[in-house]
N, CA, C and O atoms as a Tripos MOL2 file, in Angstrom:
@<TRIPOS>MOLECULE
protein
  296   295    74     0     0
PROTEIN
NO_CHARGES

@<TRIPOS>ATOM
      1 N           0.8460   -1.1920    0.0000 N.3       1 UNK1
      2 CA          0.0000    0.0000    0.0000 C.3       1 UNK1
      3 C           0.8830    1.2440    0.0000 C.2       1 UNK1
      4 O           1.9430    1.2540    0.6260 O.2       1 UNK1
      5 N           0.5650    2.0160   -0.5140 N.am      2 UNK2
      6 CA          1.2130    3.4200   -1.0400 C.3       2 UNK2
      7 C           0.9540    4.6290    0.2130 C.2       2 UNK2
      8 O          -0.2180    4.9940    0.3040 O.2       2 UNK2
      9 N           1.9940    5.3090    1.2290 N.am      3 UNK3
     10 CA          1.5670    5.9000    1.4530 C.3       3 UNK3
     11 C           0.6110    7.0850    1.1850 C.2       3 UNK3
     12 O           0.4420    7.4820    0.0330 O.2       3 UNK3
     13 N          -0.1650    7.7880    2.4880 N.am      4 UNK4
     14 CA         -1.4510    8.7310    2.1860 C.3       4 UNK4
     15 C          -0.3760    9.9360    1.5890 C.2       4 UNK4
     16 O           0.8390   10.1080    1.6930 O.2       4 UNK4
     17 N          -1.2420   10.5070    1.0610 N.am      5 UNK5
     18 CA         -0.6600   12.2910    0.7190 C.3       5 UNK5
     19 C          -0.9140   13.1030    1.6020 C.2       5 UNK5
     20 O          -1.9240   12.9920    2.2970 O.2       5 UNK5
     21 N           0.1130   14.2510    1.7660 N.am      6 UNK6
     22 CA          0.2370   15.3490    2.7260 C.3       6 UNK6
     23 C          -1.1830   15.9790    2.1440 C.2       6 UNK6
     24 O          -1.4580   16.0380    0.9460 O.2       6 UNK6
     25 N          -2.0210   16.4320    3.2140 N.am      7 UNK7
     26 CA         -3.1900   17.7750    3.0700 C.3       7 UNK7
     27 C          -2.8150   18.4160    2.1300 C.2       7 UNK7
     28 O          -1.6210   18.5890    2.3720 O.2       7 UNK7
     29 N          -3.1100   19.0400    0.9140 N.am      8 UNK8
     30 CA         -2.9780   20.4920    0.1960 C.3       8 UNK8
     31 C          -2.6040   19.1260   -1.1860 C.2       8 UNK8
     32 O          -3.0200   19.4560   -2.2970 O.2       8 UNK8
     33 N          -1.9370   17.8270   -1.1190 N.am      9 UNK9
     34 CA         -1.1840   17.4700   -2.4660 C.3       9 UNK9
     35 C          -2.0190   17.5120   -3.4220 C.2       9 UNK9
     36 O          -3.1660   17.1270   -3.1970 O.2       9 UNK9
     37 N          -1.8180   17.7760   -4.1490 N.am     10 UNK10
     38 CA         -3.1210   17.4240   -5.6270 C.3      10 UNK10
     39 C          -2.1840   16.2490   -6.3450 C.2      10 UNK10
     40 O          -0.9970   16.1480   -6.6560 O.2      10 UNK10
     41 N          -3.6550   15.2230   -6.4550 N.am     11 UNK11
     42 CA         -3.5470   13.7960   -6.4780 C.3      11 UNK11
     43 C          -4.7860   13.7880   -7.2790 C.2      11 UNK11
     44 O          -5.7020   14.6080   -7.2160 O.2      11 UNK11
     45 N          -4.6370   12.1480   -8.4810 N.am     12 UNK12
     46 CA         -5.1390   12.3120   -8.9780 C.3      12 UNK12
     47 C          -6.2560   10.7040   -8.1950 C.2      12 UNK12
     48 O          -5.9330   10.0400   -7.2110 O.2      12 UNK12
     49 N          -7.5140   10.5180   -9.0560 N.am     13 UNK13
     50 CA         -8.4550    9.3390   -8.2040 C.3      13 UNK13
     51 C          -8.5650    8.7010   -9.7250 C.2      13 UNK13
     52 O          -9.4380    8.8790  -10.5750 O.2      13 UNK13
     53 N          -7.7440    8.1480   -9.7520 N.am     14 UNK14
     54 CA         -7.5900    6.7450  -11.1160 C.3      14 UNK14
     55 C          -9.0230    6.3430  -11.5220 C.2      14 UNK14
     56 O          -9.2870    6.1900  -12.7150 O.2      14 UNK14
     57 N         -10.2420    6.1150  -10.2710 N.am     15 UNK15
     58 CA        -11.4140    5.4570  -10.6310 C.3      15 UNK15
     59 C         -11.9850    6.6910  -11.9070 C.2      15 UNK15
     60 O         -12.2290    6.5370  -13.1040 O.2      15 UNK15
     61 N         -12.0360    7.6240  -11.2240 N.am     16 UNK16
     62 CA        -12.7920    8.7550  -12.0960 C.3      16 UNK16
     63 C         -11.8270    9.6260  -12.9660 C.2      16 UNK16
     64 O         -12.4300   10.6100  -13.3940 O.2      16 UNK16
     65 N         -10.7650    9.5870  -13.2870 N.am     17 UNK17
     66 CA         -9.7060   10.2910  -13.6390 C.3      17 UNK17
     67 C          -9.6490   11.9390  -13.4110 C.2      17 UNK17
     68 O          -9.1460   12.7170  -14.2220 O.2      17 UNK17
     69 N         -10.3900   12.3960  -11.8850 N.am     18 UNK18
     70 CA        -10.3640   13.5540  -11.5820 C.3      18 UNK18
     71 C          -9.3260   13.4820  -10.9760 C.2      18 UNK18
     72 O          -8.7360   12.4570  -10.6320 O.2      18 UNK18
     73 N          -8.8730   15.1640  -10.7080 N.am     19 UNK19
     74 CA         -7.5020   15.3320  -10.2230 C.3      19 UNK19
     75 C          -8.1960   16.7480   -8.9640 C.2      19 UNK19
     76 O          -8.8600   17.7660   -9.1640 O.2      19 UNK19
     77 N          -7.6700   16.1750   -7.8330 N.am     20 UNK20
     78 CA         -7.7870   17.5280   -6.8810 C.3      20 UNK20
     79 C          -7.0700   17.5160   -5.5090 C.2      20 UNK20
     80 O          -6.2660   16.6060   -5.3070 O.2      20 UNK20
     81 N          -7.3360   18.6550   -4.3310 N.am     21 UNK21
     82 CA         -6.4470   18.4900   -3.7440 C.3      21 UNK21
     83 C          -6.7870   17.5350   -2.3360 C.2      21 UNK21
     84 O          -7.8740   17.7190   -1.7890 O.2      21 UNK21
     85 N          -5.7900   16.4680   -1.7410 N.am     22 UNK22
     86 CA         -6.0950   15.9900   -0.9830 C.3      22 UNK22
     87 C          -6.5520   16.7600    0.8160 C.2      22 UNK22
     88 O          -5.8700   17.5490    1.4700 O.2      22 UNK22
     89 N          -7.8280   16.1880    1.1520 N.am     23 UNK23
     90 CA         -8.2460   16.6050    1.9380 C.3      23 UNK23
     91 C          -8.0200   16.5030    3.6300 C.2      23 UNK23
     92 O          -7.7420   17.2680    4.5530 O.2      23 UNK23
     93 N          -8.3390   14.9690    3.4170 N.am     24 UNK24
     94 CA         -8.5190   14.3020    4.8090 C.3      24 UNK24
     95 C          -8.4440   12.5870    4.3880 C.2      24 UNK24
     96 O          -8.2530   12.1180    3.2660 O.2      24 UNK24
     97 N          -8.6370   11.9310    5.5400 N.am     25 UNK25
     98 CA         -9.0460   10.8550    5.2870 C.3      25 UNK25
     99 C          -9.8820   10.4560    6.2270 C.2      25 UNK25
    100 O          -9.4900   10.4220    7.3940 O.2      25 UNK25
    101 N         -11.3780   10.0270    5.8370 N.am     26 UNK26
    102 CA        -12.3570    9.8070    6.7350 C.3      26 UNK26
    103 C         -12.9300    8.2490    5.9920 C.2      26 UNK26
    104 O         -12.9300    7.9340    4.8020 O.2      26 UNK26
    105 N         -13.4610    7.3520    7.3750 N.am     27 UNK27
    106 CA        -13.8950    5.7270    7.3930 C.3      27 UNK27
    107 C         -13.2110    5.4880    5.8650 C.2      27 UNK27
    108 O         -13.6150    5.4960    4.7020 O.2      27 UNK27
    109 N         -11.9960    5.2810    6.5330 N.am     28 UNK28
    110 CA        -11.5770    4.8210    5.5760 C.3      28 UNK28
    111 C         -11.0670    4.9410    4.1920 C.2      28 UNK28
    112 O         -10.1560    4.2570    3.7240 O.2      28 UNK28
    113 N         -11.7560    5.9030    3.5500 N.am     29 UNK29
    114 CA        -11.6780    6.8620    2.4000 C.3      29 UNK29
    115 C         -10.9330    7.9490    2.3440 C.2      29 UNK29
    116 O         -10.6770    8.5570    3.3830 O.2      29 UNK29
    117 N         -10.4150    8.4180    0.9990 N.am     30 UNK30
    118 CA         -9.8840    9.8570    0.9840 C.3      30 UNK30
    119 C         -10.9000   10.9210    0.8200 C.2      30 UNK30
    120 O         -12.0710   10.8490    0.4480 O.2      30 UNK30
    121 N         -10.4310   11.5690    1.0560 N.am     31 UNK31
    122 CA        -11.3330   13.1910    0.7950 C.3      31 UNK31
    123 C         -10.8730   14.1550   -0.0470 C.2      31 UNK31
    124 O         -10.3020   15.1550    0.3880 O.2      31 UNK31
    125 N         -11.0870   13.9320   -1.3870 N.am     32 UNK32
    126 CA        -10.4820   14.9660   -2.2340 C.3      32 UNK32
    127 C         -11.1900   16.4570   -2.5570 C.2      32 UNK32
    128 O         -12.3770   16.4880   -2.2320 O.2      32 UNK32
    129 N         -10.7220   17.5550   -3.0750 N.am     33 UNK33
    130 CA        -11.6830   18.6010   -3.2830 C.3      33 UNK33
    131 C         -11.1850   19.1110   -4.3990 C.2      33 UNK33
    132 O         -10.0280   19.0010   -4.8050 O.2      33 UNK33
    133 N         -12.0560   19.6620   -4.8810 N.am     34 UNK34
    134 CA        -12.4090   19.8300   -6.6260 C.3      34 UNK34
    135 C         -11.0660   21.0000   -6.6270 C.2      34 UNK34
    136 O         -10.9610   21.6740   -5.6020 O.2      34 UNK34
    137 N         -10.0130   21.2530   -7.8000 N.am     35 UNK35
    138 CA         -9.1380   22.1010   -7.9090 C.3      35 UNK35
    139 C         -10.0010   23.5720   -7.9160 C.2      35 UNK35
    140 O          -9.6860   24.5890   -7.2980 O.2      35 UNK35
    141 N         -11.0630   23.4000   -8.7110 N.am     36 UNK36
    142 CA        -11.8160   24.6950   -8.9020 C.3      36 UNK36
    143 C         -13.0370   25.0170   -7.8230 C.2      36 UNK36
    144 O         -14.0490   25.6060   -8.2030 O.2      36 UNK36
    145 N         -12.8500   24.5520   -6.3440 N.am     37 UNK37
    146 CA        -13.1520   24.9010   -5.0080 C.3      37 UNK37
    147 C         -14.5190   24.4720   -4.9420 C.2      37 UNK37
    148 O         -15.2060   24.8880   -4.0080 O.2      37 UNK37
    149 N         -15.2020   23.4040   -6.1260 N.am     38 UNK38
    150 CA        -16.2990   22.3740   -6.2410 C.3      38 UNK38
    151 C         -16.6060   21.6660   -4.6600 C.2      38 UNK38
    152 O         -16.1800   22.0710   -3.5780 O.2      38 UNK38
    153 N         -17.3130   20.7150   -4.8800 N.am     39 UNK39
    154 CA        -17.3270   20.1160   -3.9610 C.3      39 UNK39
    155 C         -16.3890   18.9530   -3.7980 C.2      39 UNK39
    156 O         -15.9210   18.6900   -4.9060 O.2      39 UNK39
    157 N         -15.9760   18.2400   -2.9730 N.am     40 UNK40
    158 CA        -15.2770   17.2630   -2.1050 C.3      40 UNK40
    159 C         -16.0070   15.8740   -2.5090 C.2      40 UNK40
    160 O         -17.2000   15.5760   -2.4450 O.2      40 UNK40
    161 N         -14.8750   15.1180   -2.9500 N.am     41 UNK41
    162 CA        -15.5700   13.9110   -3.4320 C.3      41 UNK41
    163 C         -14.5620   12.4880   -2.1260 C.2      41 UNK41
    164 O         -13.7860   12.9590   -1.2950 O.2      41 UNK41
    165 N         -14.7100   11.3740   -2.1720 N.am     42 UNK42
    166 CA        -15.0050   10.2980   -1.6600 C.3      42 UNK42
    167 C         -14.0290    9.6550   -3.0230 C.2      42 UNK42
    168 O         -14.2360    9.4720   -4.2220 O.2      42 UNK42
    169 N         -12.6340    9.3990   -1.8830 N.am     43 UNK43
    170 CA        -11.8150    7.9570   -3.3800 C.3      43 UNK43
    171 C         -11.2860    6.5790   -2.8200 C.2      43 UNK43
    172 O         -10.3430    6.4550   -2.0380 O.2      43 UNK43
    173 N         -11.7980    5.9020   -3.1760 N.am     44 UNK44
    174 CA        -10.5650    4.6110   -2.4620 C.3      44 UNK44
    175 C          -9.3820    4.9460   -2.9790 C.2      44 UNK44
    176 O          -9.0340    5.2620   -4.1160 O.2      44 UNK44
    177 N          -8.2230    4.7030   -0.8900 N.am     45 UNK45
    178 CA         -7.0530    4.8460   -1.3060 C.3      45 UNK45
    179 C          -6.4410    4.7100   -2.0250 C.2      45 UNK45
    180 O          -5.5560    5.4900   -2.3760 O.2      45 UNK45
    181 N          -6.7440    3.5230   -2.5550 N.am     46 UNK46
    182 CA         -5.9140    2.7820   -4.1280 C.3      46 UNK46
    183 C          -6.0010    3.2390   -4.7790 C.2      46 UNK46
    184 O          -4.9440    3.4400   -5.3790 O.2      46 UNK46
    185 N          -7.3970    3.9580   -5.4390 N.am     47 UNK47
    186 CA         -7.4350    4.7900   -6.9540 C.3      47 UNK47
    187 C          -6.7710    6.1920   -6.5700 C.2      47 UNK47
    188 O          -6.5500    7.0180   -7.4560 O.2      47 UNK47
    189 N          -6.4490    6.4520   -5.1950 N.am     48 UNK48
    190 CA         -5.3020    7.6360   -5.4240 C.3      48 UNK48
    191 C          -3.9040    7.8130   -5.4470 C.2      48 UNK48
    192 O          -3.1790    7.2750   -4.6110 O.2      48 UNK48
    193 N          -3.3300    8.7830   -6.6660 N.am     49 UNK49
    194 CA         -2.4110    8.6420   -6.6790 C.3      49 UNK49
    195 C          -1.7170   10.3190   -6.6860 C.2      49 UNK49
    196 O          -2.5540   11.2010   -6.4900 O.2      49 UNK49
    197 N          -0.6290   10.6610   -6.8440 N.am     50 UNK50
    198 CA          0.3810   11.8020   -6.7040 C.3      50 UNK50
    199 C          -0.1340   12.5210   -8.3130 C.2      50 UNK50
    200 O          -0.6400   11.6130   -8.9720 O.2      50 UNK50
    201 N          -0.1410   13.5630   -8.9240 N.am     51 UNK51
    202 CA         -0.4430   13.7650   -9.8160 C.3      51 UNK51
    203 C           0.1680   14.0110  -10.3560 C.2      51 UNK51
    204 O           1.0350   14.5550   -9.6710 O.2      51 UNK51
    205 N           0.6650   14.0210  -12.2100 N.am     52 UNK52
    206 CA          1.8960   14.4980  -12.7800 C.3      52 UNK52
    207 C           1.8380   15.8800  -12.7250 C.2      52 UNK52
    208 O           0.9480   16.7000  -12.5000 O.2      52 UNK52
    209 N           3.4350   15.9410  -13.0800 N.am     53 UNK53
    210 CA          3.5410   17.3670  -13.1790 C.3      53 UNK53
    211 C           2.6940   18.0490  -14.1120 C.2      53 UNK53
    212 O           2.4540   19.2170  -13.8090 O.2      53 UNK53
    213 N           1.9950   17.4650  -15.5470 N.am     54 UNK54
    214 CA          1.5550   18.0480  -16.4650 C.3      54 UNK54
    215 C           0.0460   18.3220  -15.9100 C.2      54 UNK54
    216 O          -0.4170   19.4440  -16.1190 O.2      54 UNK54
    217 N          -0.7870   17.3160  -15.1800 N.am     55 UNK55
    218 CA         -1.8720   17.4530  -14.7210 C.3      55 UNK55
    219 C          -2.0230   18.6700  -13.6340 C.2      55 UNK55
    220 O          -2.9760   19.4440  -13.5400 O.2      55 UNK55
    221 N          -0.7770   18.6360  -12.8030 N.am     56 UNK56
    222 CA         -0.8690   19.2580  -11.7280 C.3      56 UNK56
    223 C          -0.8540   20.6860  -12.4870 C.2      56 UNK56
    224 O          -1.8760   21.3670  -12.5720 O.2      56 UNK56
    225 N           0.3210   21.0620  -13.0020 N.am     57 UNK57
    226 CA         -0.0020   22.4440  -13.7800 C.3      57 UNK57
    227 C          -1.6550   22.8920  -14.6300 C.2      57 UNK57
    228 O          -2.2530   23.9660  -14.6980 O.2      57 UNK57
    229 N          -1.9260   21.7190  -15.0960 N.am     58 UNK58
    230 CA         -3.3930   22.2090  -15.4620 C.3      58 UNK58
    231 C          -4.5730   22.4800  -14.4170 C.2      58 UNK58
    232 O          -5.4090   23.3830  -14.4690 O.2      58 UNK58
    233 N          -4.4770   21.7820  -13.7500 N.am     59 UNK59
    234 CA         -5.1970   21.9160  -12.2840 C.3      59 UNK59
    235 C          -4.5840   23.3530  -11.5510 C.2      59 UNK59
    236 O          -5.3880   23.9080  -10.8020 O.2      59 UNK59
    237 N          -3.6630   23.7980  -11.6530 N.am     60 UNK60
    238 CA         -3.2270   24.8460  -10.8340 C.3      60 UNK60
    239 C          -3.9870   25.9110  -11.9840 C.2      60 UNK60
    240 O          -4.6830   26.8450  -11.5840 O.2      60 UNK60
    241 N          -3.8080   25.7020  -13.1550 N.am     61 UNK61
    242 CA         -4.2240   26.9040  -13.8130 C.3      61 UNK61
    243 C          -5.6190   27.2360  -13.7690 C.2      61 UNK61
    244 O          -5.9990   28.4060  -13.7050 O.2      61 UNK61
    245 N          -6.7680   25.7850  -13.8170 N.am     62 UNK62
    246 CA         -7.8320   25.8080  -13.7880 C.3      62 UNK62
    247 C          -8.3690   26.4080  -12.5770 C.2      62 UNK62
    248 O          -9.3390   27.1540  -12.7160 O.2      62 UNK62
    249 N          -7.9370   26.2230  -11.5010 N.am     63 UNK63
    250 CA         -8.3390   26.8280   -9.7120 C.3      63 UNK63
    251 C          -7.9100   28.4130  -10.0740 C.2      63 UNK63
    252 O          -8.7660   29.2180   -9.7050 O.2      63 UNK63
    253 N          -6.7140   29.0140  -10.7430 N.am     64 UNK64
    254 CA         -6.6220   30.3340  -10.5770 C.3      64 UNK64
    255 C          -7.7430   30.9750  -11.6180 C.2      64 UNK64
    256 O          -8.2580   32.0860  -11.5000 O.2      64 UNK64
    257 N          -8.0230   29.9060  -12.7760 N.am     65 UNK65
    258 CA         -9.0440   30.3850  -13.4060 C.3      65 UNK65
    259 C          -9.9460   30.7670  -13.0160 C.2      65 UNK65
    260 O         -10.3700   31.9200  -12.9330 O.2      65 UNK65
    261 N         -10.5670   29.3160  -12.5710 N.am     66 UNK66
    262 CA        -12.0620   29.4460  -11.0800 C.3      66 UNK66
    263 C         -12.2320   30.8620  -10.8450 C.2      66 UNK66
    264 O         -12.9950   31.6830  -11.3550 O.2      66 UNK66
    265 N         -10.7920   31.0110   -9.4010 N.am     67 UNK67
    266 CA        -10.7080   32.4250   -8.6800 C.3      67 UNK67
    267 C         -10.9210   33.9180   -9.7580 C.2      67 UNK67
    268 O         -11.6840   34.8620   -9.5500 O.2      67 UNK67
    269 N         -10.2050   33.7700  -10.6370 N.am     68 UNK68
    270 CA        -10.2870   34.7780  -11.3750 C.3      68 UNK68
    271 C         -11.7340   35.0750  -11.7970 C.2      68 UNK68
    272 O         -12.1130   36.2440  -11.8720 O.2      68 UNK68
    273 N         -12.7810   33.7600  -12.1530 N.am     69 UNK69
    274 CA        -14.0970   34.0030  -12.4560 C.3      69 UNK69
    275 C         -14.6620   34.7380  -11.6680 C.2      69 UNK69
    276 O         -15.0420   35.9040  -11.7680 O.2      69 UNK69
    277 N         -14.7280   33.6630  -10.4820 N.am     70 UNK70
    278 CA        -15.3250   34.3340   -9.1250 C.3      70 UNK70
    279 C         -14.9630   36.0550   -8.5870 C.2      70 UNK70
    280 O         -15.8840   36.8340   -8.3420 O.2      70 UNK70
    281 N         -13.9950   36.3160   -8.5060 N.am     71 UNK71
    282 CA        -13.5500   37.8270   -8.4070 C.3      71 UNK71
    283 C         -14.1000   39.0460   -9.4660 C.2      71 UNK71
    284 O         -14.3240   40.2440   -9.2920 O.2      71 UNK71
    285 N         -14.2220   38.0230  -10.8150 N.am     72 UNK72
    286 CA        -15.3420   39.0680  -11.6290 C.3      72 UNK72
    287 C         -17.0580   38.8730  -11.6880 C.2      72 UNK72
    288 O         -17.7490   39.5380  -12.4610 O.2      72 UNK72
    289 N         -17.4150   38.2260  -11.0910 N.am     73 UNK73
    290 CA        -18.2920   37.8410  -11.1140 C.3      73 UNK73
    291 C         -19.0340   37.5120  -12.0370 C.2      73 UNK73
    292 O         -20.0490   38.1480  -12.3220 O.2      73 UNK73
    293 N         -18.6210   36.4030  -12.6870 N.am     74 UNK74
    294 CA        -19.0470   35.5620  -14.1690 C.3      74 UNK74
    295 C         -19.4060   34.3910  -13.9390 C.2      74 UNK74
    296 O         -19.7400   33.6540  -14.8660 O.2      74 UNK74
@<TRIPOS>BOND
     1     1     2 1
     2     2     3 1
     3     3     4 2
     4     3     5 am
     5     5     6 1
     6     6     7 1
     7     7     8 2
     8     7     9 am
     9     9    10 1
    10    10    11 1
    11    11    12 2
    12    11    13 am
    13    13    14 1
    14    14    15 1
    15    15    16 2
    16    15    17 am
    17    17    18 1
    18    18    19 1
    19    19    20 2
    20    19    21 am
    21    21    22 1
    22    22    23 1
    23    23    24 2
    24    23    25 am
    25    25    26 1
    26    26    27 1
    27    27    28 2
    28    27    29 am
    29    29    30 1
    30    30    31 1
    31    31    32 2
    32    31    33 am
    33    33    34 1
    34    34    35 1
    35    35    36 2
    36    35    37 am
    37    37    38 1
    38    38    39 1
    39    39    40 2
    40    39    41 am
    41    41    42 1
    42    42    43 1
    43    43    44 2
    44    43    45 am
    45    45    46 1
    46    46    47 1
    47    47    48 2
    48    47    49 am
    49    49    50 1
    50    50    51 1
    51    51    52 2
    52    51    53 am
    53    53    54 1
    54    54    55 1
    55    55    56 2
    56    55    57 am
    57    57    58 1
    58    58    59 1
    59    59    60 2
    60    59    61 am
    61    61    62 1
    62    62    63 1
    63    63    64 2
    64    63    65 am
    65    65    66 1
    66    66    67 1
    67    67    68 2
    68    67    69 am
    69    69    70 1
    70    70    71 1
    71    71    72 2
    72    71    73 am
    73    73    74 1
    74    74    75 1
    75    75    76 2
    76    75    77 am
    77    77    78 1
    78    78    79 1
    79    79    80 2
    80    79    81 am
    81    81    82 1
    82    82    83 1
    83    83    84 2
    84    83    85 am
    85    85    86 1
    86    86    87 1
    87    87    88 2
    88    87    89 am
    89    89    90 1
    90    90    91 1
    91    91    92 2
    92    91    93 am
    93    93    94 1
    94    94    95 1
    95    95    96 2
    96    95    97 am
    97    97    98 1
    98    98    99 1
    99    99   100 2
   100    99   101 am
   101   101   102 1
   102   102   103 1
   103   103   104 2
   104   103   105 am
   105   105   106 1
   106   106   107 1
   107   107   108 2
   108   107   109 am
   109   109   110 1
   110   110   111 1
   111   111   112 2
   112   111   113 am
   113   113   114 1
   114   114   115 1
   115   115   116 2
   116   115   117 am
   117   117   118 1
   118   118   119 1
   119   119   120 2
   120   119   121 am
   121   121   122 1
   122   122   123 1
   123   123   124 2
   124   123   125 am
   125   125   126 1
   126   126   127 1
   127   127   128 2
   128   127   129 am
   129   129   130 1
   130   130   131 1
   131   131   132 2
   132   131   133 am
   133   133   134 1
   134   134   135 1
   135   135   136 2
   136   135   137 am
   137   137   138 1
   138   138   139 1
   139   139   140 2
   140   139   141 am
   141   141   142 1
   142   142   143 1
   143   143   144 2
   144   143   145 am
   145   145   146 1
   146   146   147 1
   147   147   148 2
   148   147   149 am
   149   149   150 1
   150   150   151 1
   151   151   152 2
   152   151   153 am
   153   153   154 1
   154   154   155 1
   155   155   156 2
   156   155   157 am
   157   157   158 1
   158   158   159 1
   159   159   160 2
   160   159   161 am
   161   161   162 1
   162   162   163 1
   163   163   164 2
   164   163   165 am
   165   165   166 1
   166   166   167 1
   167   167   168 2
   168   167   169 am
   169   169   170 1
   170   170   171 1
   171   171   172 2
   172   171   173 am
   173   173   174 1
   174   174   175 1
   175   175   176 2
   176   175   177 am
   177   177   178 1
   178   178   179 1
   179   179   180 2
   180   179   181 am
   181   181   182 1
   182   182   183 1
   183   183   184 2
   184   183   185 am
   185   185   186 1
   186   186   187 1
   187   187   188 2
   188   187   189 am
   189   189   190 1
   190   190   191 1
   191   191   192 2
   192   191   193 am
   193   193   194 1
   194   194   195 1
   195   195   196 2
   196   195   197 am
   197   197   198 1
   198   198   199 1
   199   199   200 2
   200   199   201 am
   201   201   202 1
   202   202   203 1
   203   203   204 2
   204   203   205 am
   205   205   206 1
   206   206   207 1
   207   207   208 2
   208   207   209 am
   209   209   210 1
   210   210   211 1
   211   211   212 2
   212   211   213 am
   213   213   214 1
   214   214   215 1
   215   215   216 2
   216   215   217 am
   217   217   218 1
   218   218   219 1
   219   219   220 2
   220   219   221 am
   221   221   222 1
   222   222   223 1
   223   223   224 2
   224   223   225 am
   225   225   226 1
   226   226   227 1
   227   227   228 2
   228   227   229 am
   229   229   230 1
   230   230   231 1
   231   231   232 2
   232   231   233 am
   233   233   234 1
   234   234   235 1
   235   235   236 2
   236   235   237 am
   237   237   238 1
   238   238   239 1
   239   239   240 2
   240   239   241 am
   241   241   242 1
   242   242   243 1
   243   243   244 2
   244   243   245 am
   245   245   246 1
   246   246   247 1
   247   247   248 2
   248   247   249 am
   249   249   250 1
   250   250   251 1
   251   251   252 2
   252   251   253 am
   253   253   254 1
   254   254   255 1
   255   255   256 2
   256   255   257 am
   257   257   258 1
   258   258   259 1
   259   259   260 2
   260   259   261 am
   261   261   262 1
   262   262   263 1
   263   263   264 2
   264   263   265 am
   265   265   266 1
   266   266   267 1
   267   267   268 2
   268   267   269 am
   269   269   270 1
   270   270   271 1
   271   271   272 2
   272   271   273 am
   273   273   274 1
   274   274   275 1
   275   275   276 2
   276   275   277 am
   277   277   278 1
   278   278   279 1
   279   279   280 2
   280   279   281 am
   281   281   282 1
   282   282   283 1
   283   283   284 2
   284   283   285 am
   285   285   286 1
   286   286   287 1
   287   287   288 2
   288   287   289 am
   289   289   290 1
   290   290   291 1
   291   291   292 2
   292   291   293 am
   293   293   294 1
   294   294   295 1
   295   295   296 2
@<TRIPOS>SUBSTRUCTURE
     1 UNK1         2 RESIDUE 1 A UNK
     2 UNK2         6 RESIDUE 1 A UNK
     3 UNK3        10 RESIDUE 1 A UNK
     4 UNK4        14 RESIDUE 1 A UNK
     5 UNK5        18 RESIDUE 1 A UNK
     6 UNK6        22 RESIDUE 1 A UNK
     7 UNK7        26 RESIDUE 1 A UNK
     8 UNK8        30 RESIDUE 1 A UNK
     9 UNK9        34 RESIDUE 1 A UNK
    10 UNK10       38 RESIDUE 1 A UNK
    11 UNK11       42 RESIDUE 1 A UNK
    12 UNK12       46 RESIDUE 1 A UNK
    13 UNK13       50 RESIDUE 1 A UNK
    14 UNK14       54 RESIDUE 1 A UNK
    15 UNK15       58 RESIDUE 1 A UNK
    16 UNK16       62 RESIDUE 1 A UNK
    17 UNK17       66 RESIDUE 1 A UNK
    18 UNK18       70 RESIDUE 1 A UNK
    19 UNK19       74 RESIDUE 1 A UNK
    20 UNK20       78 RESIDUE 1 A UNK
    21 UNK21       82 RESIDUE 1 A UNK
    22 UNK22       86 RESIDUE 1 A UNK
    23 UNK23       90 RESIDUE 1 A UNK
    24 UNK24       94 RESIDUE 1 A UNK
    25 UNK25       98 RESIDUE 1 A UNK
    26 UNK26      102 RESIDUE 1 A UNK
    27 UNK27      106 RESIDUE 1 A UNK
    28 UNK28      110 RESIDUE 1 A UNK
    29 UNK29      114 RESIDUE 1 A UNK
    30 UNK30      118 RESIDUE 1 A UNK
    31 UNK31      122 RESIDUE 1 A UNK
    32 UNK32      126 RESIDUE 1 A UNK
    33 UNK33      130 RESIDUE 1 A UNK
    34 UNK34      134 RESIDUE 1 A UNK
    35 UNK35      138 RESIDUE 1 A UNK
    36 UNK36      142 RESIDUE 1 A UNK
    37 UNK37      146 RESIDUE 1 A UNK
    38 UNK38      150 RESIDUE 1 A UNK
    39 UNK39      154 RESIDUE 1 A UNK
    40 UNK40      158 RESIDUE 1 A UNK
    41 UNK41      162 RESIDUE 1 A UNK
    42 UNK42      166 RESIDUE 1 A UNK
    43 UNK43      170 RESIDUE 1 A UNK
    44 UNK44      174 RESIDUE 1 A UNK
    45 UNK45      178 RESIDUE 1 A UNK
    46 UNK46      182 RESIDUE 1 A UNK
    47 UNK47      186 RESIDUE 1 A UNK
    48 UNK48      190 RESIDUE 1 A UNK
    49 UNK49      194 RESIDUE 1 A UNK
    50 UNK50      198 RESIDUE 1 A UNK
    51 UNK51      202 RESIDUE 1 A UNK
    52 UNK52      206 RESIDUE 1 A UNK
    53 UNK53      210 RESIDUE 1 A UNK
    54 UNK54      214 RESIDUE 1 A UNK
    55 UNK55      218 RESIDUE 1 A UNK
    56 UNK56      222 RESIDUE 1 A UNK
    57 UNK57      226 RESIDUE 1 A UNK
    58 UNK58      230 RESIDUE 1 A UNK
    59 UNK59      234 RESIDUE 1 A UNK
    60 UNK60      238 RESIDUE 1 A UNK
    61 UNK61      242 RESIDUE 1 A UNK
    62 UNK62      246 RESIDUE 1 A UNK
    63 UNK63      250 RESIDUE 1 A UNK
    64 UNK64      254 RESIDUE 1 A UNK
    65 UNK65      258 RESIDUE 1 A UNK
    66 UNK66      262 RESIDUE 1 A UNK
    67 UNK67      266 RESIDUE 1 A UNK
    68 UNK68      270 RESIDUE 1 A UNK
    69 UNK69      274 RESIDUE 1 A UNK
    70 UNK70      278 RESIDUE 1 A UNK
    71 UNK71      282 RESIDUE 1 A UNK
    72 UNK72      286 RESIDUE 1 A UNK
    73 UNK73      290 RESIDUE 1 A UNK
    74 UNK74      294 RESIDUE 1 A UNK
C-alpha cells in the first residue's frame, strides 16, 4: 500500500480520472476537493495517486481560473 498524501497534495483518483487536492481521510476513504473549489468527493485509497507534473499544472491553472471568475463575477 502506497503511502497517504500530505493535506494540500493534488492527487489524482484513477477510478474517475479527476484530479484535486487531498483533503482528509475519513472511514476509511480519501477526501479529495475539486481544484476549482467544487465540492469534495469520496476515493478509495488505491485509486489515489500523486499527480503528474503536467496534470498538476493544469489543475493549478484551472483553480486560478475558477478564482479569477469568481472575483469578476461571471
Amino acid at each position: 500500500m502506497q503511502p497517504l498524501p500530505e493535506v494540500g497534495d493534488l492527487v489524482r483518483d484513477t477510478a474517475t480520472g479527476r484530479v484535486g487536492f487531498y483533503v482528509d481521510r475519513v472511514a476509511g476513504r480519501c477526501l479529495i476537493r475539486s481544484v476549482d473549489g467544487g465540492h469534495a468527493w469520496e476515493a478509495d485509497p488505491g485509486d489515489v495517486q500523486p499527480a503528474t507534473p503536467l496534470r498538476e499544472l493544469r489543475a493549478r491553472a484551472a483553480e486560478i481560473n475558477a478564482r479569477s471568475r469568481r472575483s469578476l463575477g461571471t
